[in-house]
N, CA, C and O of each residue as an XYZ file, in Angstrom:
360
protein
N      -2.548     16.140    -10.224
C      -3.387     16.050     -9.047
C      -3.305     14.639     -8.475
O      -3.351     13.690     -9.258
N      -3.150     14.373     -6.756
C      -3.267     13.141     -6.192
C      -4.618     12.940     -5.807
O      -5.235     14.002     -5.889
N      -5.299     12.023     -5.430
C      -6.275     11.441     -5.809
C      -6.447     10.729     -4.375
O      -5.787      9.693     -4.452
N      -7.001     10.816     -3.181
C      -7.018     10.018     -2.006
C      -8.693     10.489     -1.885
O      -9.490     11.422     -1.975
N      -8.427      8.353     -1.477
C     -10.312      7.913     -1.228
C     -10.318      6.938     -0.097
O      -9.838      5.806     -0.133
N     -10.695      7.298      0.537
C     -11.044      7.119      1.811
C     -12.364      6.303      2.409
O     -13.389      6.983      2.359
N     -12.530      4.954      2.971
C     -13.231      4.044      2.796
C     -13.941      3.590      4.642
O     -13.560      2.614      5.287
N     -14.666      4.291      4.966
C     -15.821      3.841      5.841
C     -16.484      2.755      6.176
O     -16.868      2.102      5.205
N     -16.801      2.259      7.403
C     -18.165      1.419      7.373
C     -19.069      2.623      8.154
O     -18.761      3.675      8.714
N     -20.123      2.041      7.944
C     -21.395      2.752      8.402
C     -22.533      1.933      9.401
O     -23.516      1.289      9.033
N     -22.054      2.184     10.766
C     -21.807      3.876     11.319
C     -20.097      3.008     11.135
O     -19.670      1.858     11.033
N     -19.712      4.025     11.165
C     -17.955      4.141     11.080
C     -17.291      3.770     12.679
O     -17.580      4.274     13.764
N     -16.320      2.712     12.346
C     -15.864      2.307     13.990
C     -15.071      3.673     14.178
O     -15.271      4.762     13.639
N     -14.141      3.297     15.075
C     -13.512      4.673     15.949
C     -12.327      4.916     14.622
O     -12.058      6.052     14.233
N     -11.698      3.689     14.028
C     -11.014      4.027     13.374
C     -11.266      4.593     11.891
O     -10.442      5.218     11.223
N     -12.237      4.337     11.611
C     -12.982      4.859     10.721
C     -12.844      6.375     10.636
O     -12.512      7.023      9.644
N     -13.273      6.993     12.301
C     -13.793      8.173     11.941
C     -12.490      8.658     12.286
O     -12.472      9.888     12.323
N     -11.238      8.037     12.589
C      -9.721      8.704     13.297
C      -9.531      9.191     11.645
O      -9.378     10.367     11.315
N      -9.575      8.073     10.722
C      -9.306      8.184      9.305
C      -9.613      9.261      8.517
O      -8.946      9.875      7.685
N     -10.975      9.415      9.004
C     -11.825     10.795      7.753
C     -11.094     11.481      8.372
O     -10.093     11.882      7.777
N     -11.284     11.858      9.699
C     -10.551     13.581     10.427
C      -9.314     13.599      9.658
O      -9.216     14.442      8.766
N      -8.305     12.748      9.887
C      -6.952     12.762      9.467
C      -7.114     13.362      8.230
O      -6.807     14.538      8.037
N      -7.854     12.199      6.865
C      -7.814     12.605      5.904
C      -8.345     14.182      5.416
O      -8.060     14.731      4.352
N      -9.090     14.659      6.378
C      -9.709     16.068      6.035
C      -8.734     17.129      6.494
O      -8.551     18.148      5.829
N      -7.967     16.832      7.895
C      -6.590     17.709      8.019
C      -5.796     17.981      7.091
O      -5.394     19.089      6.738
N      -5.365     16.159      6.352
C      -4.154     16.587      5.058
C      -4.301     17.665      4.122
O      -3.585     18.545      3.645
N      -5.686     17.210      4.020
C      -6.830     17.845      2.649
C      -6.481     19.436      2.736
O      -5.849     19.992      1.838
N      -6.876     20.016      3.722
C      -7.047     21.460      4.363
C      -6.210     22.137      4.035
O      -6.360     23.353      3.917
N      -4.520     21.187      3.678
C      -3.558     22.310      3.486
C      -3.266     22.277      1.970
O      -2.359     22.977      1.520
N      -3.898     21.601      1.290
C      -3.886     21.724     -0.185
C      -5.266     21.681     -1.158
O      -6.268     20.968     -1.097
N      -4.801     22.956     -2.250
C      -5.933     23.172     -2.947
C      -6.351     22.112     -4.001
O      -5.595     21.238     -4.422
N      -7.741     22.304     -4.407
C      -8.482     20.758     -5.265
C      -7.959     20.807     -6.428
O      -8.565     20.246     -7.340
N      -6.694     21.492     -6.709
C      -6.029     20.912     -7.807
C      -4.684     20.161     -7.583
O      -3.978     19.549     -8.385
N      -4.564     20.357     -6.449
C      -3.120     19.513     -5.742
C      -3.591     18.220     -5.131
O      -2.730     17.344     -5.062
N      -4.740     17.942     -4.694
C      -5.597     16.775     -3.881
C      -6.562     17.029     -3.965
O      -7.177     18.088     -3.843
N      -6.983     15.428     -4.339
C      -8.573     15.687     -4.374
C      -9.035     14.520     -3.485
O      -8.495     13.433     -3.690
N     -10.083     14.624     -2.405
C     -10.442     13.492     -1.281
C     -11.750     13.059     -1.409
O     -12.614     13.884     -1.109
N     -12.087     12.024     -1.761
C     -13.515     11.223     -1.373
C     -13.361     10.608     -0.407
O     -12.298     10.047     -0.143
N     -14.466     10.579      0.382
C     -14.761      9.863      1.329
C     -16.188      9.016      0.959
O     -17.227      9.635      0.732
N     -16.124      7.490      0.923
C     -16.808      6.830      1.191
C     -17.340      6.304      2.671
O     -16.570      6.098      3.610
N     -18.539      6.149      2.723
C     -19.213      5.879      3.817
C     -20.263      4.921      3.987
O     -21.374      5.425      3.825
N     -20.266      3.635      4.278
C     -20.787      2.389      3.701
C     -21.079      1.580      2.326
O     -20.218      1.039      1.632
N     -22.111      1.605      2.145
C     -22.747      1.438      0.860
C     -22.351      2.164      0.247
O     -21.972      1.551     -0.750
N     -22.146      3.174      0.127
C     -22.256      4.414     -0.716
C     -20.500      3.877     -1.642
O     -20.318      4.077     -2.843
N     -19.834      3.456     -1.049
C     -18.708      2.902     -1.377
C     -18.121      1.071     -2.024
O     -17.122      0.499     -2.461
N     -18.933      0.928     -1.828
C     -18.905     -0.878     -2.177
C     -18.296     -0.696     -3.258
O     -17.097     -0.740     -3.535
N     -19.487     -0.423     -4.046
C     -18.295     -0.895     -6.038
C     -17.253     -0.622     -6.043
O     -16.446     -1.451     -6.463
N     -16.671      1.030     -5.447
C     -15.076      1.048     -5.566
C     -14.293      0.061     -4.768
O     -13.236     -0.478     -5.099
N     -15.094     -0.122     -3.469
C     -14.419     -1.113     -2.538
C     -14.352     -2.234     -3.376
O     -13.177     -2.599     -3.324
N     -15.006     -3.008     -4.152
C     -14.649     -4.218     -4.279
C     -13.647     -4.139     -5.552
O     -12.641     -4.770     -5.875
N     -14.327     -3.152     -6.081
C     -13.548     -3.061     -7.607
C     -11.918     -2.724     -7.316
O     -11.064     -2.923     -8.180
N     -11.638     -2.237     -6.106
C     -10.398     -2.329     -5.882
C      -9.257     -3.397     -4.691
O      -8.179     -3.196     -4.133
N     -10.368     -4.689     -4.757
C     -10.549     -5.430     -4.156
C     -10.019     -5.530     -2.192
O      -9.303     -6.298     -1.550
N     -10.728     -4.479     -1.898
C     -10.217     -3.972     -0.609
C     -11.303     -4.888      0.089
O     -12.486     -5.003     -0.233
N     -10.459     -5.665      1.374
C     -11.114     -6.782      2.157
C     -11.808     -5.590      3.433
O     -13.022     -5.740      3.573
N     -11.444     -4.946      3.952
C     -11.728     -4.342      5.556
C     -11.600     -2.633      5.541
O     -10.878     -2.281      4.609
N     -11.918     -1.943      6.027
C     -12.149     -1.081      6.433
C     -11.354     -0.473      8.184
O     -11.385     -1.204      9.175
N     -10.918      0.490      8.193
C     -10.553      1.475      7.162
C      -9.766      1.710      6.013
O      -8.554      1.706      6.230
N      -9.960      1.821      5.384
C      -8.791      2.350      4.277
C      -8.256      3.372      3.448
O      -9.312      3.952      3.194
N      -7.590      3.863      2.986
C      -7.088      4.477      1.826
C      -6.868      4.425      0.613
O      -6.117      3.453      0.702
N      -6.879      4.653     -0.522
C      -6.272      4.266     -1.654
C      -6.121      5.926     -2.366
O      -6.926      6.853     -2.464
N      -4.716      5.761     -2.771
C      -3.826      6.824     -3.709
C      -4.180      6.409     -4.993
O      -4.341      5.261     -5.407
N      -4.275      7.381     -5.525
C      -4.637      7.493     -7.329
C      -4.517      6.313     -7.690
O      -3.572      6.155     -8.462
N      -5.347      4.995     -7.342
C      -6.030      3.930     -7.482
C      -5.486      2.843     -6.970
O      -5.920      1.770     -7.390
N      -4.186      2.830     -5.728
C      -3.231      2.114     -5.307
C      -4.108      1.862     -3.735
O      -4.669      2.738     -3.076
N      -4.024      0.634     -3.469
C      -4.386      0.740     -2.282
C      -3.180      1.150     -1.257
O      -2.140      0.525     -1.468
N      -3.145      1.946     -0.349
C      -2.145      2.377      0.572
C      -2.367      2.164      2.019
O      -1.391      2.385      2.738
N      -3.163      1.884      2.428
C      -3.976      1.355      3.995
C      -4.941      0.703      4.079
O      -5.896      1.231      3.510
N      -5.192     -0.407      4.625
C      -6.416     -0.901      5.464
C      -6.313     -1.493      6.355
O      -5.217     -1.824      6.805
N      -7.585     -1.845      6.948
C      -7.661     -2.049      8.660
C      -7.080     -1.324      9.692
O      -6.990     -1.754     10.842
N      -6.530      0.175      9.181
C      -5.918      0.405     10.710
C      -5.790      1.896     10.467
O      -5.346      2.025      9.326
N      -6.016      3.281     11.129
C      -5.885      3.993     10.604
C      -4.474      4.760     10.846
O      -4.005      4.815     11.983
N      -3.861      5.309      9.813
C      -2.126      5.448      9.542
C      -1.831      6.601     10.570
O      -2.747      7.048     11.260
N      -0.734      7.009     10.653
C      -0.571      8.141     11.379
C      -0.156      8.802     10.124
O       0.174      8.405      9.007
N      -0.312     10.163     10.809
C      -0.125     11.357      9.933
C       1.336     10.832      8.772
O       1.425     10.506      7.588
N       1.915     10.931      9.474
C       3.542     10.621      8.502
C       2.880      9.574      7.795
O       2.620      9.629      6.593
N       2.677      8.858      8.364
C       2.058      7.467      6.979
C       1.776      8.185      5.703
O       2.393      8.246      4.640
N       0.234      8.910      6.284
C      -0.299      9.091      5.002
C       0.179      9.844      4.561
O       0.131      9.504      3.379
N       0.924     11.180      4.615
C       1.679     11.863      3.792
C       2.712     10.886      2.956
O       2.955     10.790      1.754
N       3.092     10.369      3.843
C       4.195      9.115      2.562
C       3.341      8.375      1.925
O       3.581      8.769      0.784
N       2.789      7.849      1.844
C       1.634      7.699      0.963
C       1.319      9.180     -0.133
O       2.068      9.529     -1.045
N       0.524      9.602      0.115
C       0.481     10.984     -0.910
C       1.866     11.525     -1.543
O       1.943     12.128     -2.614
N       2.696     11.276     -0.889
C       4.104     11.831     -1.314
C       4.486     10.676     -2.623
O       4.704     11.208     -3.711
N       4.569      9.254     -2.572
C       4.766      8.723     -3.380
C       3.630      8.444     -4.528
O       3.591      7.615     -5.437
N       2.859      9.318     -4.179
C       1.348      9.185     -5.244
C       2.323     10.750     -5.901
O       1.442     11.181     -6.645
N       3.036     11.362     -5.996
C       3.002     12.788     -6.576
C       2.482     13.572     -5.670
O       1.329     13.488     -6.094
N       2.395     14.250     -4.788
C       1.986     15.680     -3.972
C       3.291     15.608     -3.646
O       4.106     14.727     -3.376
N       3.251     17.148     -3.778
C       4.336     18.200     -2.946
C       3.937     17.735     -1.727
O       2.743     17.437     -1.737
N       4.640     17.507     -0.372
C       4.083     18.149      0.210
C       4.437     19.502      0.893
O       5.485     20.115      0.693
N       3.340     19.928      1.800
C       3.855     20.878      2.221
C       3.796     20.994      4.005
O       4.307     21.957      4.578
């Protein structure tokens, strides 16, 4: 299973919320044993944020790799991202 977590401010700028949608599209076409997605949303996210010492928002991180921040990826991004975390994709 790949592992994508997804990192907010609150209220979430524009890119913020370009990020969740995206990330909830990828999500949609694979079952929670092929991907699994958190979404953090301010506070609610700090400890992982820092513990994975991520400066800005938006971001990503693959099964504990950071893979984006500050900007939100285009689709192909993040599939290459997930693709080199292990997902098929499809």
């Amino acid at each position: 299973m790949v592992k994508l977590e997804v990192f907010s401010g609150d209220p979430p700028c524009p890119g913020c919320v370009a990020i969740i949608e995206l990330a909830k599209r990828v999500k949609a076409k694979y079952s929670d044993e092929e991907l699994e997605l958190t979404i953090y949303t301010g506070e609610e996210g700090m400890g992982k944020f820092e513990e994975y010492g991520l400066f800005c928002v938006p971001a990503a991180v693959v099964n504990g790799t950071i893979r984006i921040e500050g900007m939100c990826p285009s689709e192909a991004t993040l599939n290459n991202a997930l693709r080199e975390g292990g997902l098929c994709l499809k």
